[in-house]
Each structure stands twice: as structure tokens, then as C-alpha cells.
C-alpha positions in Angstrom: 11.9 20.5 32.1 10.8 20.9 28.6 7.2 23.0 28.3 4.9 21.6 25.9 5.0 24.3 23.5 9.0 23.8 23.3 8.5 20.1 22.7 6.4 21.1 20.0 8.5 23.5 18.2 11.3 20.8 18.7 9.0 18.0 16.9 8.2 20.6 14.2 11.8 22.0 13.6 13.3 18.2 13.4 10.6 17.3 10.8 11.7 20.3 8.7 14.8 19.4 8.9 13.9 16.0 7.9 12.2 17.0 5.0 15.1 19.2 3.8 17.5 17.0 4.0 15.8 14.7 1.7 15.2 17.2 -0.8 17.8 17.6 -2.8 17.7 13.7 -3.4 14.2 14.1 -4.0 14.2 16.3 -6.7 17.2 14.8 -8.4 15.0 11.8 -8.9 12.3 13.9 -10.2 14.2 15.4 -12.9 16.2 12.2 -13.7 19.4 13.0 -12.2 20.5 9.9 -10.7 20.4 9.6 -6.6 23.0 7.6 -4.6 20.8 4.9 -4.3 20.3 4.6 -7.9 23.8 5.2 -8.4 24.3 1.8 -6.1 21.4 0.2 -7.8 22.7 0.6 -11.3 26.3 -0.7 -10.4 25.0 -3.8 -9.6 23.0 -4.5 -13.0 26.1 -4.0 -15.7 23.9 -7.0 -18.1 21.8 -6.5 -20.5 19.6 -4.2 -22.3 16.6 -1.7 -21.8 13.6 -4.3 -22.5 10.0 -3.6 -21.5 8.5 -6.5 -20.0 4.2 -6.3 -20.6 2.2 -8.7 -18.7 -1.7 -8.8 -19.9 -4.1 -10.8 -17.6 -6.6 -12.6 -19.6 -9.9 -13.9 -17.5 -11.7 -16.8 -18.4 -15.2 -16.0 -17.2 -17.8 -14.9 -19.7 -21.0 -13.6 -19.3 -24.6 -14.6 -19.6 -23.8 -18.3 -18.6 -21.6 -18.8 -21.8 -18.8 -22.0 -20.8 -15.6 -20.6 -20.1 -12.9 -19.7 -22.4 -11.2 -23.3 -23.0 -7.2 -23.8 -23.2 -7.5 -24.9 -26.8 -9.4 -21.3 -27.1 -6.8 -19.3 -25.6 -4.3 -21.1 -27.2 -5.7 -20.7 -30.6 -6.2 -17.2 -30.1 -2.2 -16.7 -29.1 -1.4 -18.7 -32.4 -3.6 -16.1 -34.6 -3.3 -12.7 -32.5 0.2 -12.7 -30.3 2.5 -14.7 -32.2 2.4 -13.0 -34.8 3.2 -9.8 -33.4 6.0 -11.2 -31.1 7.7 -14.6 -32.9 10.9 -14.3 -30.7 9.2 -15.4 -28.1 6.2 -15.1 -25.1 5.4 -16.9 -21.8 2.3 -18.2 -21.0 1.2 -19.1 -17.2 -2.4 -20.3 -15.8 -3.9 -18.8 -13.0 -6.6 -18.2 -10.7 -7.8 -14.5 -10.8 -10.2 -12.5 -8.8 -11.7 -8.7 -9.9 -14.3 -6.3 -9.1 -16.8 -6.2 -12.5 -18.5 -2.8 -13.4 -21.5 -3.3 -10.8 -19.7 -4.0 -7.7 -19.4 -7.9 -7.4 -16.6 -9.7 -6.7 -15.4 -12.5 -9.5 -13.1 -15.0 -9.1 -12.3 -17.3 -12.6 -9.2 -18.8 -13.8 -6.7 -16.8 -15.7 -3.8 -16.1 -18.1 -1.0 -13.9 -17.8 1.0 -13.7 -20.8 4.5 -12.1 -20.6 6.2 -10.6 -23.6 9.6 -8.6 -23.5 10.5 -6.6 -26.2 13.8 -3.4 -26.6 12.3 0.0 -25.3 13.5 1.1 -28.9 10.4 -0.8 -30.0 7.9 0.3 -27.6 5.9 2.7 -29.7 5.6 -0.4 -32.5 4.3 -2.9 -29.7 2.1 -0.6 -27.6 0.0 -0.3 -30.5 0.1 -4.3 -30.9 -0.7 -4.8 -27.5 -3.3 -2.3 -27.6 -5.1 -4.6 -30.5 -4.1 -7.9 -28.6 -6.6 -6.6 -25.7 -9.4 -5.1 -27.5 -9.8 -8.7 -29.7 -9.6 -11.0 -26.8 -12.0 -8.3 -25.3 -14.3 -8.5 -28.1 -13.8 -12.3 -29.1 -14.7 -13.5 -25.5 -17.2 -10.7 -24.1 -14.8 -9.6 -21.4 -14.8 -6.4 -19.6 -11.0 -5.4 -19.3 -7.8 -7.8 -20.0 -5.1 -6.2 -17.6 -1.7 -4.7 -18.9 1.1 -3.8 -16.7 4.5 -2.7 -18.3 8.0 -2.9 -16.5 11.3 -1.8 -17.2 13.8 -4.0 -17.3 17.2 -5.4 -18.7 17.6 -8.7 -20.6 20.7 -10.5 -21.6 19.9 -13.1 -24.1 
């Protein structure tokens, strides 16, 4: 029979061993050396190319009672402040968002997210674009934040 303290050295010797044996893959990801489940990952996506995929999430809500932003609104803003910046193309979907605003409370308004895909090769270009996109809808309609999230991905048109 097995003392408690040998039990305990057993726990804390497998989990070292654990540990160790992931390391090696572990640091390989780290410094971009690819690990077999990359390896798998990437033999199953041969299409496409490198393409960053933004999403910015535009609330309708505005402050101090003021109506909502309208869809003729948001569409007219698209026309004179994304299209121009990305003319090969955008998706547009409605939505129903909720956020936490600067004091605390919970909000809950509807929503756009708007998806544009663009080569990593441009990605210093449209940062900054994307960057303006969001501080004029910001400014335009009183809003606190409009979300961004950026993906990598690949496209084949």
C-alpha cells in the first residue's frame, strides 16, 4: 500500500512529465516553427490566399434619447465612408447586440457587423482605413466603441 506522501510525489512526478513532454511542441509554436498539428492543419487548406478578414460591430443606440441610427443611415454612411475604401466588395448583416457602456449598465440595441476581406500584403493600408471607418461612425452617431476583430484566413476567389 501506497503512503500518502508516495502518492504525492507520483501525482507530482507525472505532471512534470506531462508538462515536458509538451514542451518542445510548445515552444515550436511560440517561435513559429510549425507543430504536428499545424503540420495536419495546413495539409488540409491547399486553397487560397493569406486574406485578413475584419469584422467591425456597429451599435445602433444613441445617447440622450436621440432615435436610433436608421438602415437608410447606416447604409448611407457605408456608401460615403467603406465603399470607398474597399470597392471589391463587403458584407453587411443585422443584428441584435448587447454591451457593457462606460458606467456599468448593460445595453442591448440592434446592430451591424460588417465584414471586409482584404490580402495580408495590404494590411498596413487598411488598418489605417479601418481605423478612420470607426472613429467617423463613432463621431457621426455619438457611440462609445464600434468593435473590430481581425482573422486570418485564406480566400480563393
Amino acid at each position: 500500500m501506497l503512503t500518502r506522501k508516495t502518492r504525492s510525489r507520483i501525482v507530482a512526478s507525472a505532471a512534470v512529465l506531462a508538462v515536458a513532454a509538451g514542451t518542445p511542441q510548445a515552444y515550436a509554436a511560440l517561435d513559429g516553427r510549425p507543430t504536428p498539428s499545424s503540420q495536419a492543419k495546413s495539409a488540409t487548406v491547399a486553397r487560397g490566399k493569406p486574406y485578413i478578414n475584419t469584422r467591425l460591430y456597429f451599435g445602433t443606440g444613441r445617447p440622450d434619447g436621440k432615435p436610433p441610427v436608421s438602415d437608410k443611415q447606416f447604409l448611407t454612411f457605408v456608401d460615403k465612408h467603406v465603399t470607398p475604401k474597399f470597392p471589391s466588395g463587403l458584407t453587411i448583416q443585422r443584428g441584435r447586440g448587447q454591451w457593457r457602456d462606460q458606467d456599468g449598465r448593460i445595453g442591448r440595441e440592434g446592430s451591424y457587423e460588417l465584414s471586409v476581406l482584404y490580402p495580408v500584403s495590404e494590411a498596413r493600408v487598411h488598418d489605417a482605413d479601418i481605423e478612420k471607418i470607426r472613429s467617423t461612425f463613432k463621431r457621426i452617431f455619438d457611440q462609445e466603441s464600434v468593435l473590430r476583430t481581425d482573422d486570418n484566413e485564406r480566400a480563393d476567389f
